[in-house]
N, C-alpha and C positions, 0 to 999 in steps of 0.2 A: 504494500500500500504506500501511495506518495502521500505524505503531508503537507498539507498547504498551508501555510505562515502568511501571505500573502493575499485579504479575499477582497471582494469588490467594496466593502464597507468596515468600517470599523464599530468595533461589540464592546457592549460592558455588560456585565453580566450581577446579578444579585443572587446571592448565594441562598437567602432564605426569605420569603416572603407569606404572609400568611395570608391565606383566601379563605374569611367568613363562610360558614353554609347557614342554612335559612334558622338550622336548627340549633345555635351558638358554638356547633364543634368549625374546630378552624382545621385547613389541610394545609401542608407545605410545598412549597413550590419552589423551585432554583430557575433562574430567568436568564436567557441570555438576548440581547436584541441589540441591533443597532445605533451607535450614541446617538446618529440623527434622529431615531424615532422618537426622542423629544420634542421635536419642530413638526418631524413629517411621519406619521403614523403609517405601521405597515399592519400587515396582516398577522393573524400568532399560530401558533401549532403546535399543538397540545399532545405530550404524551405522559401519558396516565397509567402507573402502574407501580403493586404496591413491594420493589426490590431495591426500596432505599438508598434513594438517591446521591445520599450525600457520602455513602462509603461503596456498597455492594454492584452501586453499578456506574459509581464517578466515574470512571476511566472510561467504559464504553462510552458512556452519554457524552463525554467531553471530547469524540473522534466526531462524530455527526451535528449535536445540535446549535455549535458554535458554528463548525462550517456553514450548515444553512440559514443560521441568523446573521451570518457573514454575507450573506447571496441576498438580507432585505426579511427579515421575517423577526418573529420575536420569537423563538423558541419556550416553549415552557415544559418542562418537567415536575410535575406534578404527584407526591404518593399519595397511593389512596386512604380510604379513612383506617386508622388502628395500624398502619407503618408508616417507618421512619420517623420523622418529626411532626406527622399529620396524628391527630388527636381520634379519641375511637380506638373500636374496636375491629378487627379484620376477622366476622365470624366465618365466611365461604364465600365462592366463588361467582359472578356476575351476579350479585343479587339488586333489587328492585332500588336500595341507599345507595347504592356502587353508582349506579346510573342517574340517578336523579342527581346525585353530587357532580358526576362530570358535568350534565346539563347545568347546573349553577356556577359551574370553573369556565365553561364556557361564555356564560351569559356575563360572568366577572370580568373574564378579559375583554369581549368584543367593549367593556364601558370603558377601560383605562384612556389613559388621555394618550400613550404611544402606538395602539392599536386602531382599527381604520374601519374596526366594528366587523371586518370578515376573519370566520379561524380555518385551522383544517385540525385533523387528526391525524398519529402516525404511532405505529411501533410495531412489533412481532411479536407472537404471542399473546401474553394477556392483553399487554399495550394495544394487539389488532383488534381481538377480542371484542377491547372497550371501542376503539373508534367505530367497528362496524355494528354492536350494538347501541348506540350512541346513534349513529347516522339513520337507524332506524327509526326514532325518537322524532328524528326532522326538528332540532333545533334551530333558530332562525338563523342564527350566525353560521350556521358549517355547513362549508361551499364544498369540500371537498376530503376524501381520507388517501391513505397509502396506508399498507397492512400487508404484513410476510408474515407466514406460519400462522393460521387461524382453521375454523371452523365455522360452518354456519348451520349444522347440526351437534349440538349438545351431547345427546346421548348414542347416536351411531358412529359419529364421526371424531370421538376423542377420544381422550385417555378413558376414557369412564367404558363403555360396553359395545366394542366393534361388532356387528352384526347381532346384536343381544346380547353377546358371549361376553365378560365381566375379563378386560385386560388388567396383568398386576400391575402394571401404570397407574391404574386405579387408587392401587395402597401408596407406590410410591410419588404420586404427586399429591397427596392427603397428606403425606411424611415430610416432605418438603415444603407445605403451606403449615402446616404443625409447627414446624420450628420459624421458618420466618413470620407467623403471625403473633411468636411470644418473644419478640427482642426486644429492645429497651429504645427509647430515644436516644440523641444525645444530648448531655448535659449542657454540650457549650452551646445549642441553640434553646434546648427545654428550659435548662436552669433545672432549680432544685426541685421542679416538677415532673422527674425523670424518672423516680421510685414511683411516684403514684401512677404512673402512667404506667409503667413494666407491669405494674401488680396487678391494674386492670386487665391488662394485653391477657397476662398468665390465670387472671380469675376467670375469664369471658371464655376466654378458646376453649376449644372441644375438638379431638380427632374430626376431622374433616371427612374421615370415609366414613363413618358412624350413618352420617346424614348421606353420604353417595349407596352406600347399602340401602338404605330404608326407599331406596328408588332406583329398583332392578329390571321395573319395566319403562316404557318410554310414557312419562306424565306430565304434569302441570309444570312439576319443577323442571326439569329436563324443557319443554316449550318454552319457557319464559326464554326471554334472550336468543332462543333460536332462530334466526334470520331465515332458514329456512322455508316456517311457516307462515311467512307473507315477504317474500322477495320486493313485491311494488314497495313495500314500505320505503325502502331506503331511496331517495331520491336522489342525491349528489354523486358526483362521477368518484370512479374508485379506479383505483391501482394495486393490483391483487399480486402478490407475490408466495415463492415456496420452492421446496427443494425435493427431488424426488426420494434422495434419503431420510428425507422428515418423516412424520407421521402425519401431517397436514398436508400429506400432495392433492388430496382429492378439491379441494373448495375453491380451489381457483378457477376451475375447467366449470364447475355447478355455478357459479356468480356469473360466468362468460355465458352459460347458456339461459339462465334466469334473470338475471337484471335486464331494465331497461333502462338505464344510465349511460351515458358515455364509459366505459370500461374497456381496460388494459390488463392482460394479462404476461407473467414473468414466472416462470420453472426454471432450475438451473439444478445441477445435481448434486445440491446442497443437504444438508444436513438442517437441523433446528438452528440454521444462524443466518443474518441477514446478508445479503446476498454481496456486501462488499467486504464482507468478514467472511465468507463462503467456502464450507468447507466439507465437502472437497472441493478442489477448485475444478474449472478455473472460477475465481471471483470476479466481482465487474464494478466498472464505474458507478456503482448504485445511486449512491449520494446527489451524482449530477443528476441522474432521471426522476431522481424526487423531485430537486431542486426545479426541473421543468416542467414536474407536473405542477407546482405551488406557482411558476411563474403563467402559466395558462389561466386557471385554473381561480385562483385568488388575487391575480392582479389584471388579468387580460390581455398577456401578452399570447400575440398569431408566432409559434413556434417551430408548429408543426406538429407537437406530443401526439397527437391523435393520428397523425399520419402509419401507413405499415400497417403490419399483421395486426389483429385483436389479442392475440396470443405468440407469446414467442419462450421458444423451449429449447432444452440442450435437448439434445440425440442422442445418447448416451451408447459410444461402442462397448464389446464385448471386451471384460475383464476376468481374470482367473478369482478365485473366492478371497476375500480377505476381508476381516475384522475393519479395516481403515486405509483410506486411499487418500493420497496428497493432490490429486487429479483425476479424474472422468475422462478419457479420450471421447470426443465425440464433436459434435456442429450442432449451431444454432439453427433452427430453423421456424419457419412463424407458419399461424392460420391464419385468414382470411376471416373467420368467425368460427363461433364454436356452436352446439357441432358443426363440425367442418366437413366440406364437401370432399373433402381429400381422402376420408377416414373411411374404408370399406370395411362393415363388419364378415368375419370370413367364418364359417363355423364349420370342425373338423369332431366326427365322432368318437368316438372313445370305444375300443374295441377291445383284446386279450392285451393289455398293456401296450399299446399305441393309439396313439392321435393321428388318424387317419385323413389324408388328405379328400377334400371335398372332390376331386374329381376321380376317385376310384368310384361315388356312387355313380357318377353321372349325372347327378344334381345335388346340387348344396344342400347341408343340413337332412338328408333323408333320413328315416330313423328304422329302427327295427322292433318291434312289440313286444316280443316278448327275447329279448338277448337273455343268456346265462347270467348268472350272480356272479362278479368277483365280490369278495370279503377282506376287509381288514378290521383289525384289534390293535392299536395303536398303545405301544409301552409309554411311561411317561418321561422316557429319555429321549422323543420327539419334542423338540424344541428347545433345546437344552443349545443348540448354536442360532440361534433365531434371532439372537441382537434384541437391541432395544425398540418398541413401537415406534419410539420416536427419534431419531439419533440425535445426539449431540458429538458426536466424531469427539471424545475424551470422558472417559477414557474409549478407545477402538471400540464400537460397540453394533458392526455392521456384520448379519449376518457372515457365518463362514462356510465354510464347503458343505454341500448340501446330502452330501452322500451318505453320513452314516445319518442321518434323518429318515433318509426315504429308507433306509434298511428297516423303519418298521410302520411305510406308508404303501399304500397301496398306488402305486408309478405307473406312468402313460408317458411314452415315447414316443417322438416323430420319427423317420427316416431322415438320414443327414438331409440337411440343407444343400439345394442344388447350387441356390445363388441367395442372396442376402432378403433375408425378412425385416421389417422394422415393423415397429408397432407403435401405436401416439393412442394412449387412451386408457381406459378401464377395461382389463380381460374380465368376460363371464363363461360361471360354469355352469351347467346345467344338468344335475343328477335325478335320476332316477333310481330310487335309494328306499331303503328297509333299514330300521335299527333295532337293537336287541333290547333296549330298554327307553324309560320314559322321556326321558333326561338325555342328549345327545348334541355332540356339535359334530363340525367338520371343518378342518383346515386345510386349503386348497394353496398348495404355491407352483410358482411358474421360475424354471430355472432356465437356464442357458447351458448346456453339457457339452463341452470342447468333446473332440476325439480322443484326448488323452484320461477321459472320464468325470473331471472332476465339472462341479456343478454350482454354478453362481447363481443362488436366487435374483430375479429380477422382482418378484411381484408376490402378492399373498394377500387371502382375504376369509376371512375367519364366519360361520354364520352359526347361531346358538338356533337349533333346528325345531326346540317350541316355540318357536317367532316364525316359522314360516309364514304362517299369514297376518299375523300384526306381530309388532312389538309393544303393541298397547297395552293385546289380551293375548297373551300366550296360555298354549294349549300341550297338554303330556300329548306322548306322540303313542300310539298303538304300535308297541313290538311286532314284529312281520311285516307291520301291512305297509303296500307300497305308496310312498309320497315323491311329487316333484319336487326340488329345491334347485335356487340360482343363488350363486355366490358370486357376491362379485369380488372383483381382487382390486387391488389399491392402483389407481392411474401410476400410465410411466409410458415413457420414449425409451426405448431399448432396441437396438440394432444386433440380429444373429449372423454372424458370418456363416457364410458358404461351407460347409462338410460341418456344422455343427447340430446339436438336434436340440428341440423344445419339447423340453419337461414339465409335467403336469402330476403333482405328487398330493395325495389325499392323507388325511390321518385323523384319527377319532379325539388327538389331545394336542394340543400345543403351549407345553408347559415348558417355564414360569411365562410366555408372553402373555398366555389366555389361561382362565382359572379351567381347570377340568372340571367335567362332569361329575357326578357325585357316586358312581361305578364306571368301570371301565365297560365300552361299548362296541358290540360287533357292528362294524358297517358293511351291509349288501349294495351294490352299485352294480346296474346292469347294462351291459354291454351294449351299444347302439342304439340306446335311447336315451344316453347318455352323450354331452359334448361339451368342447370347448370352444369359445368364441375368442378371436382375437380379432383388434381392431387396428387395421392392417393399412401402411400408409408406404403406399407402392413407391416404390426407389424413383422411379422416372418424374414422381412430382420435383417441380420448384421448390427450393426450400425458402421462397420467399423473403428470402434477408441478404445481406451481406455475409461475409465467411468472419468479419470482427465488426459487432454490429456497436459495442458498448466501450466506453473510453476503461482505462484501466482505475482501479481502485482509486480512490482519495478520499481525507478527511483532515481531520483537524489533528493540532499535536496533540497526542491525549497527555491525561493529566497525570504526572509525575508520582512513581508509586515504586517502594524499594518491595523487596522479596524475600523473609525475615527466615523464615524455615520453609525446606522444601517441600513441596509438592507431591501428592504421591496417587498412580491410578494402578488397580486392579480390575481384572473381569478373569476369574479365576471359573473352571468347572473340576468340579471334586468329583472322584467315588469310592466310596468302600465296598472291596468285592466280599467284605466279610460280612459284616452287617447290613450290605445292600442300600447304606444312605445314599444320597447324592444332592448336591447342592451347588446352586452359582452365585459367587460372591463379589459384589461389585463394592470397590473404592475409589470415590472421586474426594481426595481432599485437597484443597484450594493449599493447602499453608499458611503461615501468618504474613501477610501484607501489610505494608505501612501507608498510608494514603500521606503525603508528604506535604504537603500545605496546610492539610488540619492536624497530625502527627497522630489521625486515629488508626490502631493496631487493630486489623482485622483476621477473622480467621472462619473456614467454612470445611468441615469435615461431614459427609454422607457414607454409611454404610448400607448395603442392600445385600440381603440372602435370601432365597430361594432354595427351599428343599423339600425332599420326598424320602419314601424309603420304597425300595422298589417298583410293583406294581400298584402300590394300596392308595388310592386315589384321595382317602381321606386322614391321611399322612403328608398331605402338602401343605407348606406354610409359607408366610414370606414377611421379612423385618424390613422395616426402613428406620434406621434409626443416625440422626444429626445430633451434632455438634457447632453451635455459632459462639464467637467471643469476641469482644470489644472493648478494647484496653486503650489505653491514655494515661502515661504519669500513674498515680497513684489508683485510678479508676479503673476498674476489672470488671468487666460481668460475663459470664457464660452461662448460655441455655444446652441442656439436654434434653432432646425427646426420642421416646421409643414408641414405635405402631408396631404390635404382631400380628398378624391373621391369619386364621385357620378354621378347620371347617369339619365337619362330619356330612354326612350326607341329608341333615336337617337343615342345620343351621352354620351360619357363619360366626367366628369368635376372633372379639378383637380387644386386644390388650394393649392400652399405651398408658406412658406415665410421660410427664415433664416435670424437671426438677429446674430451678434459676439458683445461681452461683453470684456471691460476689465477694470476688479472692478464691477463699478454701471454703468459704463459709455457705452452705446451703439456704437459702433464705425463703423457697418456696417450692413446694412437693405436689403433686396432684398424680393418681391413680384412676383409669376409668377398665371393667372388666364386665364389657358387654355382648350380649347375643344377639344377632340377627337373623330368624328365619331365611333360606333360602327358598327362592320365587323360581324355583322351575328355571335354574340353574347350576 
């Protein structure tokens, strides 16, 4: 990334500003904008999200939001209510106060005297989350958002319950808002109102998957905030972004075909990071293509931003399997709209373990009535190299060779590849299917198998099989009797070279990514009535773009931080062939960092385990357990919290404690030891 020292305007920036809400709690804000916007007021751009501005995410926030309050804007960063220096409590995730609060942070700035009364929204993640539930809202002031890595389905399309089926992303993103919803302010902006506010934080919070359990099917909660359920809502033009190693690939392609806004869309083959931070790479000039969406968009400048494809996407060539990649080989290439006229669905049968090409029938998609059974019984050492739902490329956490997975999935093979396949889209499967018991999922992944055997997932998509016909109102399934089911598998650009084949590998459990069933399940899947669908985007198209369509990275200098103790990442998989445990052990810890302007000592340690013992399905568990600390001079505090979960084939059991430290000294305990019914999952 280049830094630019250098921008069209000069910035002052306020470190801490308080924005009244209606209801006397005040939120904190860091502001950075233009010194002229004293005289000549610009536009603001609000990002709203509650990872603590003033340590946990100074550094990033200070590559981007300086830069484009450099380019004429007022940038504002904003925590939300109950983090950092903003007052409140932070009980869960986009709730109904979350919302109404941006709407008043918005209606705040458009009145200050350096803003020009128009805002936009921006961030990844939660930060998109908010802008595009917010844009919903249709507040008067917001002309426009940009959003990388989102959802506008809640409960199919996030961490929470992929196809019904309950992802352990579930526990550990509950684990990871557990401890950042109990840290303390800091002193040097609170003052000595820093203890009552901790103790609030820590009396108020409650495990967070508590309340994701008690909403296993798709409800109220789950709707609220869902964009989904009324697309026309949102009316200002959007800039949709995401990476096909994220867990957010699908929502970009669903906003392109459902909005009626001006809308752009950007896939790169990134991981959960913002696309000039983008990893794996290549990364790209992000920043600039904000900056012109905000110059269109909020001030009216004729630029062109709406010129070109609707969509534009890496192509991602053929890679051998690995955990983490420093780059993607592949090409940009754009749609025209989405869906695209380019995109032919191609559907190939599923026969004695091959995917049959559409022209052995003589006509696409024929089917057969009554084909034989093939059968699998999936161990629960399927999924065990499956990576994370969502990558964050650190520690490595990208699917790996896919081989010994499918040794206990039920595999469908192409015939080599003559000449090169690509595909742009969401693959669907289409089974014709019997299960042994009530209770059943299936996991569907789509690999890439060089000559040399080994096998690169491309794609996967998970369906909890008492949802076939709603996930409203799920239904037990009748052991034998025969049902259709479509899964569909996660969007992606993947390019198969010439002599390699496309793998289509089924399995009854995909643990720790997806919670298993409550017994293990036989699956019947019958032969020719059964297929796979790829959406197939034929080599001779135009790829619509240039071959270097986006300038290379820039931002700002970030802000100055030393690196006190090092660093440490694990993703370990254990087994004992003696007592048949087995466990994946995931360490991301941060280290202690020094933020070097305010001399606050930070520290961020996550642990994650995942374990079974052999086959016994109700012998799976999974820990998310942190550690955060905030040190100053004489001033110490550390939070502990642990989430356990675990399950029988009734109910779910969940075990978390938080303890608050300050020094050696333990100064608040909290125990919660609760059950959850299991919903026909």
């Amino acid at each position: 990334m280049r830094f630019v020292t250098h921008l069209p305007c000069a910035t002052t920036e306020e470190e801490h500003v308080a924005i009244p809400m209606s209801d006397g709690i005040e939120l904190s804000a860091r502001i950075w904008r233009p010194t002229s916007s004293d005289n000549e007021p610009v536009p603001a751009v609000l990002e709203y999200i509650p990872y603590r501005k003033r340590d946990l995410t100074a550094v990033r926030d200070s590559i981007h939001h300086p830069y484009i309050a450099g380019h004429g804007y007022a940038c504002v960063r904003v925590d939300t209510r109950g983090t950092g220096e903003s007052e409140g409590v932070l009980l869960d995730e986009y709730l109904e106060q979350e919302q109404t609060d941006a709407e008043e942070v918005l209606a705040w700035l458009a009145e200050q005297s350096w803003c020009d009364g128009t805002t936009g929204m921006m961030g990844i993640s939660w930060g998109a989350f908010a802008a595009l539930q917010v844009a919903a809202r249709q507040p008067p002031s917001l002309r426009a958002i940009v959003i990388a890595s989102f959802t506008d389905d809640r409960y199919a399309d996030d961490m929470h319950y992929m196809g019904g089926a309950m992802l352990s992303d579930n526990l550990a993103e509950a684990g990871t808002m557990f401890a950042y919803g109990t840290c303390p302010p800091d002193p040097a902006v609170v003052g000595d109102r820093w203890r009552r506010m901790w103790h609030e934080r820590l009396e108020h919070t409650r495990p967070w998957v508590l309340e994701w359990l008690r909403h296993q099917r798709r409800d109220d909660y789950w709707r609220h905030a869902s964009v989904c359920e009324n697309y026309p809502a949102v009316q200002c033009p959007v800039l949709a972004s995401s990476g096909w190693a994220d867990g957010y690939s699908n929502a970009v392609t669903r906003l392109l075909g459902n909005l009626d806004v001006p809308r752009k869309g950007l896939i790169g083959p990134w991981s959960h990071k913002l696309p000039h931070l983008g990893e794996p790479g290549p990364a790209i000039g992000y920043l600039q293509e904000v900056v012109r969406w905000w110059d269109h968009w909020l001030k009216g400048v004729d630029n062109g931003v709406m010129d070109g494809p609707m969509l534009q996407t890496w192509m991602q060539e053929s890679v051998p399997p690995s955990t983490s990649y420093e780059e993607r080989p592949g090409r940009w290439v754009g749609e025209p709209s989405w869906p695209s006229p380019h995109i032919e669905q191609i559907t190939h049968r599923l026969t004695r373990h091959r995917i049959r090409p559409p022209d052995e029938d003589g006509r696409q998609g024929q089917t057969v009535a009554d084909g034989e059974a093939m059968t699998v019984q999936s161990p629960l050492s399927v999924g065990q190299f499956a990576g994370k739902w969502a990558s964050y490329n650190a520690p490595p956490d990208l699917p790996y060779d896919q081989r010994e997975e499918d040794g206990g999935s039920l595999v469908f093979d192409s015939d080599p590849l003559g000449e090169t396949l690509e595909i742009l889209g969401a693959p669907t499967v289409e089974l014709d299917l019997a299960v042994s018991e009530p209770v059943a999922m299936v996991a569907a992944r789509l690999s890439d198998v060089s000559p040399d055997g080994r096998a690169t997932r491309v794609s996967y998509g998970i369906l909890n099989l008492t949802r076939l016909d709603s996930t409203e109102t799920p239904a037990p399934l009748e052991p034998g009797r025969r049902y259709r089911a479509t899964v569909q598998l996660n969007g992606v650009a993947q390019a198969f070279p010439p002599g390699h084949r496309v793998r289509l590998s089924l399995s009854t459990s995909y643990w720790p990514l997806a919670w298993p069933p409550p017994k293990p399940v036989l699956l019947s899947v019958y032969e020719g009535s059964s297929s796979l669908t790829l959406p197939v985007r034929p080599t001779g198209e135009p790829d619509e773009m240039p071959a270097s369509p986006f300038a290379q990275p820039e931002g700002a200098p970030p802000l100055a931080s030393t690196q006190l103790t090092p660093p440490e990442e694990r993703w370990e998989v254990r087994r004992d062939l003696i007592g048949y445990n087995a466990a994946l052990e995931i360490v991301k810890d941060r280290g202690m960092v020094r933020i070097d302007d305010i001399g606050m000592e930070v520290g961020r340690r996550a642990y994650e385990r995942y374990a079974a013992v052999a086959d016994d399905f109700t012998s799976v568990s999974g820990e998310s357990a942190w550690t955060m600390r905030f040190r100053r001079d004489d001033w110490d505090v550390r939070v502990e919290t642990r989430t356990r979960l675990s399950s029988d084939e009734q109910d779910f059991f969940v075990d978390a404690t938080v303890d608050g430290y300050e020094g050696n000294r333990r100064v608040f305990s909290r125990t919660w030891n609760e059950k959850v019914p299991r919903d026909l999952l």
